[in-house]
N, C-alpha and C positions, 0 to 999 in steps of 0.2 A: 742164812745166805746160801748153804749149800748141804745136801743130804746125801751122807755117803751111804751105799748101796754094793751088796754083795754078791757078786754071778756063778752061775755053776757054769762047766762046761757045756758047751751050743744053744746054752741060753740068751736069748735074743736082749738084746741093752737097749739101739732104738731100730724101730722100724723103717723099714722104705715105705713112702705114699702118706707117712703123718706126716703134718705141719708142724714144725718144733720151735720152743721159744729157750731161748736158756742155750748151755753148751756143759760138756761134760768134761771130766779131766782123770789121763790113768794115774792112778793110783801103782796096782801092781797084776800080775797076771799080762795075758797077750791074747790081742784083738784080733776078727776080721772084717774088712768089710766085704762085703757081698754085695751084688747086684742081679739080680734076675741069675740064682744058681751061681752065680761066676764071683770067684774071688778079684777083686779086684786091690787088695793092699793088705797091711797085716800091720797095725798097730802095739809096738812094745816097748816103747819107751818111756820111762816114769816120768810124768808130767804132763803129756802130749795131751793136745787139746784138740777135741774132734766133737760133730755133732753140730755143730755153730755157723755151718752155710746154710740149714734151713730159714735161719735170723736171719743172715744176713744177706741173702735175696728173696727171700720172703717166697719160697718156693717149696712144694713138698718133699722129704729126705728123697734123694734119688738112690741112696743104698740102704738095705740095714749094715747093723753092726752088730755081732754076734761073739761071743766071748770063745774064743780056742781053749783055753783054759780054765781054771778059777780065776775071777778077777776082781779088784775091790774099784770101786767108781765114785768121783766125787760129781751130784748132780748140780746143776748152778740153775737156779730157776730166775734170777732176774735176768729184764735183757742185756743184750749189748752194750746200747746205748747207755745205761745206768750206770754197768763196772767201767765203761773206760770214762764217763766223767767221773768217777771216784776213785780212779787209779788209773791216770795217762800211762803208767807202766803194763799196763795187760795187752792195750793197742799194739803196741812195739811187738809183743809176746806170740799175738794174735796175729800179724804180719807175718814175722817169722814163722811161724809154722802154717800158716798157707802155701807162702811162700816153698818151704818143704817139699809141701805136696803135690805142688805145681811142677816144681823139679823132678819127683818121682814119676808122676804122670806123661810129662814132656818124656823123660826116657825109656819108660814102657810104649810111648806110642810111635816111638822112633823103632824100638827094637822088635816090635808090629809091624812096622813100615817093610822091612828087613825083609820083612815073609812076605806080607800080601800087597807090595807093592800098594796103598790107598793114597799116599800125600804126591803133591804135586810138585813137577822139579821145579829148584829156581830160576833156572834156565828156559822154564815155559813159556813163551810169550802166546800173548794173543794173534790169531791167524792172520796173514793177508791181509783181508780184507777189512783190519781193524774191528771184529767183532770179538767179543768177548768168552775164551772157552771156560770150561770146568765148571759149568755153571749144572747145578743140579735143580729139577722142577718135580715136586712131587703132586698129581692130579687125583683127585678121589672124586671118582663116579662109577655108577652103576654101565653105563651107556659104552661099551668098547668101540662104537663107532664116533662117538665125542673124546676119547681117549687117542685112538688114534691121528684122530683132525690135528687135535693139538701138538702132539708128538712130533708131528709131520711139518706146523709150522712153527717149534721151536726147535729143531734141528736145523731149519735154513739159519740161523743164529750160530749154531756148534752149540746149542743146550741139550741137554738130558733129561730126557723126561722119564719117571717113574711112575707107576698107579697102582691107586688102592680101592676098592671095591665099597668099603663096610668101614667102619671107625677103628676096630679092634685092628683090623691089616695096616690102616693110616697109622697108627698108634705106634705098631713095631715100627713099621718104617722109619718114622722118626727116631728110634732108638736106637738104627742098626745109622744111619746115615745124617750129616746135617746138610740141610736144603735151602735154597737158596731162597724160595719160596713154596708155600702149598696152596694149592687152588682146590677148593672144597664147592661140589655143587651142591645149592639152596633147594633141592630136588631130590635128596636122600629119604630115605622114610621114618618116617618117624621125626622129624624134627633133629634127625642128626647130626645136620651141622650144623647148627647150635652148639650140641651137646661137645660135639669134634671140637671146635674151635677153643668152650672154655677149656677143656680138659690138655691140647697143648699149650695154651696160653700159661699155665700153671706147670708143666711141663720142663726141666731145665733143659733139654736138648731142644726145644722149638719157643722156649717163647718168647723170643726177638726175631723171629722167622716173620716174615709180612705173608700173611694170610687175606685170600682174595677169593671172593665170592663168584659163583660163577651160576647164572639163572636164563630163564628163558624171557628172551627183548618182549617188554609190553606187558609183562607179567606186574602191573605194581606190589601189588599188596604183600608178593613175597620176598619184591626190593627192601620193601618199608621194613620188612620183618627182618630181613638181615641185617638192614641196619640199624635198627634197633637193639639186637644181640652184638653190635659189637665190631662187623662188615663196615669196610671202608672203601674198598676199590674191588670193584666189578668186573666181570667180563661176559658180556650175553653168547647164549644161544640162539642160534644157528649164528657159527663160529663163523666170524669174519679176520682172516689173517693177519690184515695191516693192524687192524682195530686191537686185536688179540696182543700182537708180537709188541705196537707200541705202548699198550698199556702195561705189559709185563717190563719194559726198557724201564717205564718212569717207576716202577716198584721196587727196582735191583739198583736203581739209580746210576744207570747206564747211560751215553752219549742216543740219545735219541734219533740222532741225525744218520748213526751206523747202519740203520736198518735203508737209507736209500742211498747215503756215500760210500764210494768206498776210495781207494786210492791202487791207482796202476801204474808199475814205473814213474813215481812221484806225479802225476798227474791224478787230479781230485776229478772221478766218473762220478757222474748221476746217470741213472738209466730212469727213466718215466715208468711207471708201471704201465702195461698194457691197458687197464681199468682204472679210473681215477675217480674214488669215489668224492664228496665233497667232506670226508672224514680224512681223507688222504691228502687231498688239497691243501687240507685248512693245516696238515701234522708236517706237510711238507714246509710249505711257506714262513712257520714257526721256526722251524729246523735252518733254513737258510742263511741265516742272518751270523749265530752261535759257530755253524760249521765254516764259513768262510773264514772268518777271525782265528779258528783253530788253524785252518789249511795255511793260515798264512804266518801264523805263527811258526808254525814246521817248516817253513821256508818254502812251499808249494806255489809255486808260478804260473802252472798251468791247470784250465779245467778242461772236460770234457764231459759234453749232455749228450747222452744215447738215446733219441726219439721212434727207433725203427722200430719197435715193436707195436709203434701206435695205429690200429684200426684206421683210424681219421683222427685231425687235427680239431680237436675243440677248444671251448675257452678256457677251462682248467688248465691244461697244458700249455696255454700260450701264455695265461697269467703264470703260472711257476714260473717257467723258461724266464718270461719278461721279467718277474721279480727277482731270478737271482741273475739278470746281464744288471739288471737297475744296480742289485746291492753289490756289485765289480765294480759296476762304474762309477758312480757315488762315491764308491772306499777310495778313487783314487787307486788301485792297486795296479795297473797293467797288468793284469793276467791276460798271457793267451790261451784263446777259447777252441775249441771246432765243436759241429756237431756232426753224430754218426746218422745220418738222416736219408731214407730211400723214398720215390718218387718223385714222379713231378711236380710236388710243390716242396722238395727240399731246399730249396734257396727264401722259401717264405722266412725261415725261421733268422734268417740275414736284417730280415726289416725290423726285428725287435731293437730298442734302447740297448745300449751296450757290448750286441752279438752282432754289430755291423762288420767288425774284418773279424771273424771268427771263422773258421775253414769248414764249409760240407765235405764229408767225404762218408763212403759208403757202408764202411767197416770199421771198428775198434782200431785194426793194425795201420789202419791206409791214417785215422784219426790222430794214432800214435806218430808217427812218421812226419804229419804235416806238421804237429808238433812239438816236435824235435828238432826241426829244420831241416831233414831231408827233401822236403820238398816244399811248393808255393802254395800248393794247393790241391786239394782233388776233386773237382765239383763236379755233379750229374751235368 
């Protein structure tokens, strides 16, 4: 059942990077465990049981363990699952001193915090504009003009983005920080990320991290190929932002709707993007239905549509606008509406379903104001 084993001093007991089946228990002498050079704990207590998280996430050890002293060790080669159906008493044993460890780790990472300021206060909330901060994104590509795109368009978010070059850079990275997600391009050489993906997958610092492929649009056969290794959600090259920023929202499982509502003085804004592509249309349209329900759950009474940055008035923008006066009017909600609308056909947007008494006016402020009841109106 078990093979006791005797250590010299810095004699290594189990390694970091094996897969381990079984768990170990001290006997006498005092442990360390290690991590990449770094002590991270000192085990001395006779009985203590350690070794037994490679079992029980099915993960390779992420520390060794090295004897400080002389040490005697009892080795337990069955699994897990075997001793606690043959003794529900080892379970309880087995909790508890996780449990332990969990405690000790929780106060070492507080008393880290202390120094380097890393955790976030409870007090944080998310910005204004109800998007989501603290969010970390780790990119691995060769291409620093694809690194920065992105950077560029998860910061209009409040996210953080990180990059890595090469697998070995991805690799620390994940062991200095946990990420919210990593975006690994299918364009590394050699078959990299492939190779990138199994090896955090197996990883305890990344492998419930959602891992997203990132290739060049039209390219199949190296779609097929990542998803064949294991790729589930995509992001093409030549970076399109809307495309980019919503597909990373449904990854982090974020309110989707954030990337076009926001909320001003308890007033629910949509602003139209300048460009409306039919990926935008179709992500908008989705969104409208989920995000009025929330606004109005929050007690949100008023909306307000920002059209001015529109070129010209096409059918995309009329179908949004008209689908969400439709799903106002439908809901029955009485929401008052205005729109911030420039030129001479600002009173067009008055003809849609729903946005018949809704106020033109020319600015956010003048928007605000009519809707608050300082005034009747402010039309071109």
């Amino acid at each position: 059942m078990f093979e006791i084993k005797e250590y010299l001093e810095d004699e290594i007991i189990l390694a970091q990077g094996e897969l381990g089946k079984g768990f170990c228990i001290l006997e006498e002498g005092t442990l360390e465990v290690i991590r990449d050079e770094l002590i991270l704990n000192e085990i001395d207590q006779k009985g203590a049981i350690f070794g037994e998280l490679s079992e029980v996430l099915l993960y390779k050890r992420g520390a060794s363990v090295r004897a400080k002293t002389k040490a005697r060790i009892k080795h337990y080669g069955d699994t897990l699952e075997t001793l606690v159906a043959q003794n529900p008493k080892f379970a309880v044993k087995l909790i508890r001193n996780l449990g332990r460890r969990l405690y000790h780790m929780n106060n070492v990472a507080v008393e880290g915090n202390s120094k380097n300021n890393i955790f976030r206060k409870a007090s944080d909330h998310t910005d204004g504009g109800g998007q989501s901060s603290g969010i970390d994104i780790l990119i691995v590509d060769e291409k620093p003009h694809i690194i920065s795109q992105l950077t560029d368009v998860f910061s209009r978010n409040n996210w953080h983005a990180d990059s890595a070059s090469d697998e070995a850079s991805a690799i620390r990275a994940c062991e200095s920080k946990n990420y919210a997600a990593i975006i690994i391009s299918i364009s590394l050489p050699n078959d990299a990320s492939v190779e990138l993906r199994r090896k955090l997958k197996t990883n305890p610092s990344a492998a419930k991290t959602p891992i997203v492929a990132m290739g060049i649009k039209g390219d199949e056969a190296a779609m097929t190929k990542a998803t064949n290794a294991g790729f589930s959600n995509f992001i093409e090259k030549p970076i399109d932002a809307i495309s980019a920023s919503s597909t990373m929202y449904k990854i982090l499982e974020l309110d989707p709707s954030d990337q076009y509502f926001d909320l001003i003085d308890n007033i629910l804004y949509f602003k139209l993007p300048a460009y409306i592509s039919p990926f935008v249309a179709k992500d908008i349209i989705e969104n409208i239905g989920p995000r009025i329900r929330k606004t109005i759950n929050e007690g949100i009474d008023k909306v307000m549509v920002d059209v001015s940055d529109l070129d010209e008035i096409g059918e995309d923008a009329i179908e949004i606008v008209g689908e969400l006066g439709e799903k106002i009017e439908d809901m029955e909600l009485g929401m008052k509406g205005a729109f911030v609308a420039k030129g001479e056909e600002a009173d067009m947007w008055k003809n849609l379903d729903g946005c018949e008494e809704w106020f033109i006016s020319k600015t956010v402020e003048e928007a605000k104001s009519a809707l608050s009841g300082e005034q009747s109106s402010t039309e071109n």
